[in-house]
VEXDO-129131 format. One line per field, with one value per residue (C-alpha): x, y, z; chain; residue number from 0; residue in three letters. Coordinates in steps of 0.5 Angstrom, whole numbers. Example, Ala and Ser with C-alpha at 12.3 -4.5 7.8 and 13.67 -1.06 7.14 Angstrom:
<filums>
X c(25  27) $
Y c(-9  -2) $
Z c(16  14) $
chain c(A  A) $
n c(0  1) $
res c(Ala  Ser) $
</filums>
This chain:
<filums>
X c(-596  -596  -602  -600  -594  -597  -602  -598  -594  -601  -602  -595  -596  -604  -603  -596  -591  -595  -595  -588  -586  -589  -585  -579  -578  -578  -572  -571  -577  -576  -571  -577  -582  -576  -576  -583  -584  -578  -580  -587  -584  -579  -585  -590  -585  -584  -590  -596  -601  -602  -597  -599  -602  -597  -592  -596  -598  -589  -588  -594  -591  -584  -587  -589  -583  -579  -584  -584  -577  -577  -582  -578  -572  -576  -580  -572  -569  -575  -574  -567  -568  -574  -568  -563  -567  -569  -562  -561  -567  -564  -556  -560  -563  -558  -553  -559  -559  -551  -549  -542  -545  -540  -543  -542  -543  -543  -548  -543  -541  -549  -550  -543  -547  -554  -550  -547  -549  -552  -553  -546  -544  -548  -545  -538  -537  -541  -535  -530  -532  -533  -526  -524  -527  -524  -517  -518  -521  -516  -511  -513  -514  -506  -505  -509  -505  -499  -500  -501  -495  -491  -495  -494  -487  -486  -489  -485  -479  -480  -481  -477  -471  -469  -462  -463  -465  -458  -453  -448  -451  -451  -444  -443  -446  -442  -435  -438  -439  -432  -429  -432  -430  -423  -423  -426  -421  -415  -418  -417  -410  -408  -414  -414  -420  -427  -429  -436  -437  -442  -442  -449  -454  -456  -458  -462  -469  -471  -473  -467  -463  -465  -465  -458  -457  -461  -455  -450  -452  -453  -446  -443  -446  -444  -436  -436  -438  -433  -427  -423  -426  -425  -422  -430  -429  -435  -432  -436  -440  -442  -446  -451  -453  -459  -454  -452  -459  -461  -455  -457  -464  -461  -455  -457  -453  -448  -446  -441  -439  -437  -431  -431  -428  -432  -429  -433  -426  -425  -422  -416  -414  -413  -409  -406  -409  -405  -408  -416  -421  -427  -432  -437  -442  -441  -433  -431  -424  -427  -424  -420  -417  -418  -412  -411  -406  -411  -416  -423  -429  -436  -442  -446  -453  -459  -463  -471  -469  -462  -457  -452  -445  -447  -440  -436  -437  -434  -429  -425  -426  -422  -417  -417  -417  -425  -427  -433  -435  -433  -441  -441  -436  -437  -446  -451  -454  -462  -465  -464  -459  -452  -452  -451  -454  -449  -449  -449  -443  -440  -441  -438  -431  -430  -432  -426  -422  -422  -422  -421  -427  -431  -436  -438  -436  -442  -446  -450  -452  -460  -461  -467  -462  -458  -460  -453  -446  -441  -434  -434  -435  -442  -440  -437  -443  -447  -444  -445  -452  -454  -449  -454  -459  -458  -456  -464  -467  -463  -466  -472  -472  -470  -476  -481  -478  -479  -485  -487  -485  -488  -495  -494  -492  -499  -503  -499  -501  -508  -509) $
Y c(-98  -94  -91  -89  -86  -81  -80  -78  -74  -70  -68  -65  -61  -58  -57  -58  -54  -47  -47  -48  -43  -37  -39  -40  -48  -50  -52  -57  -60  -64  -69  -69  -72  -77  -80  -80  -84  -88  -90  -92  -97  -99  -101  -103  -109  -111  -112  -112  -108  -100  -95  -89  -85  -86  -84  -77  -76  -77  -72  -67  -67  -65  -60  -56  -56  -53  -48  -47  -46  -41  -37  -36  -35  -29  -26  -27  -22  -18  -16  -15  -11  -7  -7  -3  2  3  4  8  13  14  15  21  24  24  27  32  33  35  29  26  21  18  20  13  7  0  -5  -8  -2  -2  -9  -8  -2  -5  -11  -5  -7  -1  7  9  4  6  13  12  6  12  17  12  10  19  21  15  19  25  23  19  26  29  25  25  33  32  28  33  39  35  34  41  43  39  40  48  47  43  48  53  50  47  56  59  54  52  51  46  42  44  40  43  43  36  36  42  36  30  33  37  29  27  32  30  22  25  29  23  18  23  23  16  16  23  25  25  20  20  14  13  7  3  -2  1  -4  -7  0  2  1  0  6  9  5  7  15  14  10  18  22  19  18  27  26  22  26  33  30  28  34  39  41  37  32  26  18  15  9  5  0  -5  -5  -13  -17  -18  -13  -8  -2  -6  -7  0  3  -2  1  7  5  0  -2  4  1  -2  4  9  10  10  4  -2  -7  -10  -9  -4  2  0  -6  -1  6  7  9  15  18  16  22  20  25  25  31  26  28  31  35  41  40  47  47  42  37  35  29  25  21  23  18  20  15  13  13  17  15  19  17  20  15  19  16  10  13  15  8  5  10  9  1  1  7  13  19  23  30  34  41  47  49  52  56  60  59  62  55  55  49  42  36  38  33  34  30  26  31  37  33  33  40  42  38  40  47  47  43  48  55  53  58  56  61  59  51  52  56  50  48  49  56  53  51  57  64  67  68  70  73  70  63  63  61  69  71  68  71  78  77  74  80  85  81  82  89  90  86  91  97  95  93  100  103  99  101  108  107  102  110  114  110  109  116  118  113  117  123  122  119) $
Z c(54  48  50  56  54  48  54  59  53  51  59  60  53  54  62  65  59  58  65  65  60  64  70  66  67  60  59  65  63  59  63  68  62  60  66  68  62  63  70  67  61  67  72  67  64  71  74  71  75  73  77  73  79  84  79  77  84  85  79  82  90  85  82  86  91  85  84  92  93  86  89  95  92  89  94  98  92  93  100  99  94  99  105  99  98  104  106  99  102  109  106  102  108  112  107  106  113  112  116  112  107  101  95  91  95  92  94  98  102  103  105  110  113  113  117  123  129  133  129  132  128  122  122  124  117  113  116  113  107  106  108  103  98  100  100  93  90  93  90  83  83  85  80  75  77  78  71  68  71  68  61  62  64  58  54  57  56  49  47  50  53  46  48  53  47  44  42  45  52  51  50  56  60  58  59  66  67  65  69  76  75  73  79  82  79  81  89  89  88  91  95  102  105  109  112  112  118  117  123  125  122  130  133  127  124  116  116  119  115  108  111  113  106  103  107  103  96  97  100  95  89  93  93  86  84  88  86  91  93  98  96  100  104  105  111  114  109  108  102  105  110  109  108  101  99  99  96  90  91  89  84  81  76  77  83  81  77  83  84  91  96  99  104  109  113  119  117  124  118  113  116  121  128  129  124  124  128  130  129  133  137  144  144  149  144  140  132  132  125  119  118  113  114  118  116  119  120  120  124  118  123  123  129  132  139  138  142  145  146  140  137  142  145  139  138  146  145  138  141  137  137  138  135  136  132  135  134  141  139  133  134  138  139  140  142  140  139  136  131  124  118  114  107  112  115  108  105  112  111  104  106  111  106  101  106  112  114  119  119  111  113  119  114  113  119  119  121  126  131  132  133  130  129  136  135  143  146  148  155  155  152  158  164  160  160  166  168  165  167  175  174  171  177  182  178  177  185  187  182  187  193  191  189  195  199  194  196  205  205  201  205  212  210  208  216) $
chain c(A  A  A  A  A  A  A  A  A  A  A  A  A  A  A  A  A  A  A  A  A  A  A  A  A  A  A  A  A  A  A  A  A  A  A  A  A  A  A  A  A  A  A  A  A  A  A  A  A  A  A  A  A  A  A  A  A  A  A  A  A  A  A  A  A  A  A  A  A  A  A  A  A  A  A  A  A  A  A  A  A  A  A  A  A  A  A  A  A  A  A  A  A  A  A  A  A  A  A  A  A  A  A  A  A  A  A  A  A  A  A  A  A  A  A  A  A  A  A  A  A  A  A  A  A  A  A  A  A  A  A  A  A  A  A  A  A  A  A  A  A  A  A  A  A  A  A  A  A  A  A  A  A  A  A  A  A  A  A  A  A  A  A  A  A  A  A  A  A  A  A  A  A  A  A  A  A  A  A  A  A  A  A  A  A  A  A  A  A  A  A  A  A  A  A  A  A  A  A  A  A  A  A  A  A  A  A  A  A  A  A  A  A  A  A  A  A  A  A  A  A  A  A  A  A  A  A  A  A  A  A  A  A  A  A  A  A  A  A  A  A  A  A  A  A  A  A  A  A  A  A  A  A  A  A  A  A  A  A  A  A  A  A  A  A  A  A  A  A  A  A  A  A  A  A  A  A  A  A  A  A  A  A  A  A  A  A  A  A  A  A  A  A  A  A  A  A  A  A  A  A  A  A  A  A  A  A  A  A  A  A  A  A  A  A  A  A  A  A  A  A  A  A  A  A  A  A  A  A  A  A  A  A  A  A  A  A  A  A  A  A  A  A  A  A  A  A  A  A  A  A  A  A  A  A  A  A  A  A  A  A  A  A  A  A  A  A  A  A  A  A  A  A  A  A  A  A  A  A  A  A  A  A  A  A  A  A  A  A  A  A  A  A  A  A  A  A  A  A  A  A  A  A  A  A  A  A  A  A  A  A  A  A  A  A) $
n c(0  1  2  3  4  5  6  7  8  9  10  11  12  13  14  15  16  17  18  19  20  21  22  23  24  25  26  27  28  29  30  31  32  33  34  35  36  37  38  39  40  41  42  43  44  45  46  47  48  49  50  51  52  53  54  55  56  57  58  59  60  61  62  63  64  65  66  67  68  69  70  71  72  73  74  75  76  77  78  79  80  81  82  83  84  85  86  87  88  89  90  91  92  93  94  95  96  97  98  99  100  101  102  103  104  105  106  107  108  109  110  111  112  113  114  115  116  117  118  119  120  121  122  123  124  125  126  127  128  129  130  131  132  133  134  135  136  137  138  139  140  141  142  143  144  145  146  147  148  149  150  151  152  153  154  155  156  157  158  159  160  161  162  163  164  165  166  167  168  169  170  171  172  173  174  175  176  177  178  179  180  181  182  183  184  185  186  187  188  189  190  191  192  193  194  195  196  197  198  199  200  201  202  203  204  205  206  207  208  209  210  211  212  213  214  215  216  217  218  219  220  221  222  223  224  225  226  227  228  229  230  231  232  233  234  235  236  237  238  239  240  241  242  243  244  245  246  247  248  249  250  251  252  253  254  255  256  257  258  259  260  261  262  263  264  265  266  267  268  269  270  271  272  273  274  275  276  277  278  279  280  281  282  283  284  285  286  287  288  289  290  291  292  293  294  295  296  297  298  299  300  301  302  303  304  305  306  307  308  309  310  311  312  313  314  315  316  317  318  319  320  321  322  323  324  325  326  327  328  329  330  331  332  333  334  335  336  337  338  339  340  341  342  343  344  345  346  347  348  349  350  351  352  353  354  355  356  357  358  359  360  361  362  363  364  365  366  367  368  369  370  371  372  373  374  375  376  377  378  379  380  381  382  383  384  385  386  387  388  389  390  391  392  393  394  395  396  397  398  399  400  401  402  403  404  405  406  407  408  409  410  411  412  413  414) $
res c(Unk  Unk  Unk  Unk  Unk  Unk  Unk  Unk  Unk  Unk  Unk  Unk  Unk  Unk  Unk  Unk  Unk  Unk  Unk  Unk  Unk  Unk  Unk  Unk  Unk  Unk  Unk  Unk  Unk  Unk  Unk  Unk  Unk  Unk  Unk  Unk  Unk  Unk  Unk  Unk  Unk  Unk  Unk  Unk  Unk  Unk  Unk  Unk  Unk  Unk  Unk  Unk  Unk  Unk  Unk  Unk  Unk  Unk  Unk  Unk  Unk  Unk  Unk  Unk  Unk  Unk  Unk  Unk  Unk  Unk  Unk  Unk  Unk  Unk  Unk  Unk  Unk  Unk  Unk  Unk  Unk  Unk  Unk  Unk  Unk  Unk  Unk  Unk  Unk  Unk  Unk  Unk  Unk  Unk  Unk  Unk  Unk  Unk  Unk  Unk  Unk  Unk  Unk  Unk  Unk  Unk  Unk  Unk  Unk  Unk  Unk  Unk  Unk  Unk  Unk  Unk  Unk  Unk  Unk  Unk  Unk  Unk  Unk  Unk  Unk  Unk  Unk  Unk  Unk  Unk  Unk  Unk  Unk  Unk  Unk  Unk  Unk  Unk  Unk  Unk  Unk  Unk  Unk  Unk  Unk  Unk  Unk  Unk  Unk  Unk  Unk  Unk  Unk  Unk  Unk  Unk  Unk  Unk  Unk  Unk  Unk  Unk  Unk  Unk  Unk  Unk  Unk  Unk  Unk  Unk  Unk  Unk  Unk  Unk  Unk  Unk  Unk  Unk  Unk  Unk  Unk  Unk  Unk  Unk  Unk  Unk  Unk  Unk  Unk  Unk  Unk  Unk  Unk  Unk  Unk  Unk  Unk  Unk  Unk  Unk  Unk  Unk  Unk  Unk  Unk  Unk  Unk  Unk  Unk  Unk  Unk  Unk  Unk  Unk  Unk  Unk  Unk  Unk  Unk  Unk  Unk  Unk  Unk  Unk  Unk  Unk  Unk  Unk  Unk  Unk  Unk  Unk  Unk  Unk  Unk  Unk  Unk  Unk  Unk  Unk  Unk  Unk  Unk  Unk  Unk  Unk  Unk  Unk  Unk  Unk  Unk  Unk  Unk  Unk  Unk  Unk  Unk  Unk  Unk  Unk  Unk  Unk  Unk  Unk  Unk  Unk  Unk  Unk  Unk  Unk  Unk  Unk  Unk  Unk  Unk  Unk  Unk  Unk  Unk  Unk  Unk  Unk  Unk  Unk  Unk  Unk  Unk  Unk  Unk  Unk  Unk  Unk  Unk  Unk  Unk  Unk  Unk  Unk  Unk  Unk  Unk  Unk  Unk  Unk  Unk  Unk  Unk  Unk  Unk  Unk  Unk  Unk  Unk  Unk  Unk  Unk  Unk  Unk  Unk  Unk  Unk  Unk  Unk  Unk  Unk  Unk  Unk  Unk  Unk  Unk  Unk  Unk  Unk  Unk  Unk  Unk  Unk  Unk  Unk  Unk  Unk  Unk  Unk  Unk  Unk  Unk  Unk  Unk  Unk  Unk  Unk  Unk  Unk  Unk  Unk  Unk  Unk  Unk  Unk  Unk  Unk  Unk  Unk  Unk  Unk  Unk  Unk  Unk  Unk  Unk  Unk  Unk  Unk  Unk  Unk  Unk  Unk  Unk  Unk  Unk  Unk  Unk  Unk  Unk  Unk  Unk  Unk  Unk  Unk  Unk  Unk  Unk  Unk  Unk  Unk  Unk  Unk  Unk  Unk  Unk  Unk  Unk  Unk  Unk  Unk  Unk  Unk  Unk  Unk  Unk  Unk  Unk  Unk  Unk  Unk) $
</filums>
């Protein structure tokens, strides 16, 4: 028995293991050997007749089927690698041949190519992953240039904007900050209110919703900056709803800070109905003059699809009293709806507030939307022009009669 093992030991190191070192096998050999030679001694104690050409011929059969499936393997990565540059060299002509080509493709994006059904297929994932490309350099030539501004900007100001730095422009802008909360503060014991409705979620998507939120951060800042600025009702507003959760994206901490009024109430409970107005473009009443003892009320909405009458509906169902701006009256109007944003709103109210003008409270109306200023309705303005218009169509209608007995005349004389 001990024969046959340091024999079959002689075997595996003369032939069997140099063979396996070439092809990288060395190392899982050696279990193999173990085995073999254990399943020797085993059938060699249990029976007494030879069985080592059946195990050699076992071990000989698992041999080559390992080194059949290692080169299969190899000649399967080798062809994946032939069908990788194949696909590398068609990139290259095509994009020497001008077609849009990504300049760096990775060996996904190259198997997910070679993968696309039909050459249109092939093309158009090319097209993609080249306009990807783009956008991303494209974004980071932004960033670069958006950085060197900053740095020359800094630069700039670091040379020749010392002062800024100073600590008396620090100072400057703490007091100028107390001074807007004190007004603030004096506006809420004795500044006339602006509600601000927020009874609006439902008929508004996310998107418009967070707008709307935008709208009012600018007005708020802009009423705390003013000189008489507005007591700002926020009403019905709730915990829970979209509105709160983009002012707290806005305000964070300071949310609790602002020296506004919040309630979920509606404006019906807390002032008396007499004195609230509505204001809305749908109003069938034009604002004459700014009153200073009613209490003003703005929709806190922004929708794309422009709903008219959303607030004028809700105004007649609480029963008050409904107002538009005279833009017809003191604008040329070009096109477009005649609603306002919510900050345009507030510059407005606190221009009136402040001059009673309304040619410098309409000032910040956006110019696309009206041509000019009119020291006559529009409606008058009208009638003259298609005055003036039917005057011209009957000169130019007399000119052609004249000419049309200029020419038959001519064509008489001529027979």
């Amino acid at each position: 028995m001990q024969s046959a093992n340091v024999l079959l030991k002689k075997i595996v190191r003369s032939s069997v293991l140099p063979f396996a070192a070439q092809h990288g096998m060395k190392k899982d050999l050696f279990p193999l050997h173990r085995t073999l030679s254990l399943s020797l001694c085993l059938k060699q104690d249990n029976s007494g007749t030879p069985s080592e050409k059946l195990d050699l011929d076992a071990w000989k059969k698992v041999m080559k089927s390992g080194l059949q499936e290692e080169v299969s393997e190899t000649v399967a990565e080798h062809k994946e690698l032939s069908t990788l540059a194949a696909a590398r060299e068609t990139l290259e002509m095509w994009r020497l041949a001008g077609r849009s080509v990504p300049e760096n493709i990775s060996e996904e994006q190259l198997k997910t190519f070679m993968e696309c059904p039909s050459k249109s297929a092939k093309k158009k994932y090319l097209k993609y992953l080249h306009l990807k490309e783009l956008y991303k350099k494209n974004d980071r030539r932004k960033m670069d240039e958006k950085r060197e501004r900053k740095l020359e900007a800094q630069k700039q100001a670091s040379e020749t904007d010392e002062t800024k730095r100073s600590s008396f422009v620090c100072l400057w802008a703490n007091t100028m900050d107390k001074a807007y909360s004190w007004r603030a503060a004096q506006a809420m014991i004795f500044g006339q209110p602006l509600v601000f409705d927020m009874s609006y979620e439902k008929d508004m998507s996310v998107r418009e919703v967070a707008n709307t939120v935008r709208q009012i951060v600018l007005s708020e800042g802009c009423n705390r900056r003013s000189v008489d600025p507005f007591h700002v009702h926020f009403c019905n507003l709730k915990d829970d709803s979209l509105y709160h959760k983009e002012f707290m994206k806005h305000y964070r901490e300071a949310w609790g800070k602002l020296l506004i009024t919040v309630t979920d109430q509606c404006y019906t409970d807390i002032f008396p109905k007499d004195k609230l107005v509505y204001l809305t473009a749908d109003s069938p009443k034009v604002m004459k003059t700014f009153d200073h003892n009613k209490i003003y009320i703005v929709g806190s909405m922004v929708d794309k699809s422009i709903k008219t009458g959303v607030s004028l509906a809700r105004a007649k169902r609480l029963g008050l009293e409904t107002a538009a701006l005279p833009l017809e009256k003191y604008l040329l109007w070009n096109s477009g709806a005649k609603n306002l944003t919510l900050d345009q709103m507030m510059h407005i109210l606190l221009t009136l507030k402040d001059t009673g003008d309304w040619k410098k409270a309409l000032e910040f109306v956006p110019k696309r939307k009206y041509c000019g200023f009119v020291s006559k309705p529009v409606h008058e303005l009208k009638k003259t022009l298609n005055l003036i218009n039917t005057l011209k169509l009957g000169k130019r209608q007399e000119e052609v009669r004249r000419q049309f007995a200029k020419n038959y005349s001519k064509k008489l004389t001529q027979k």
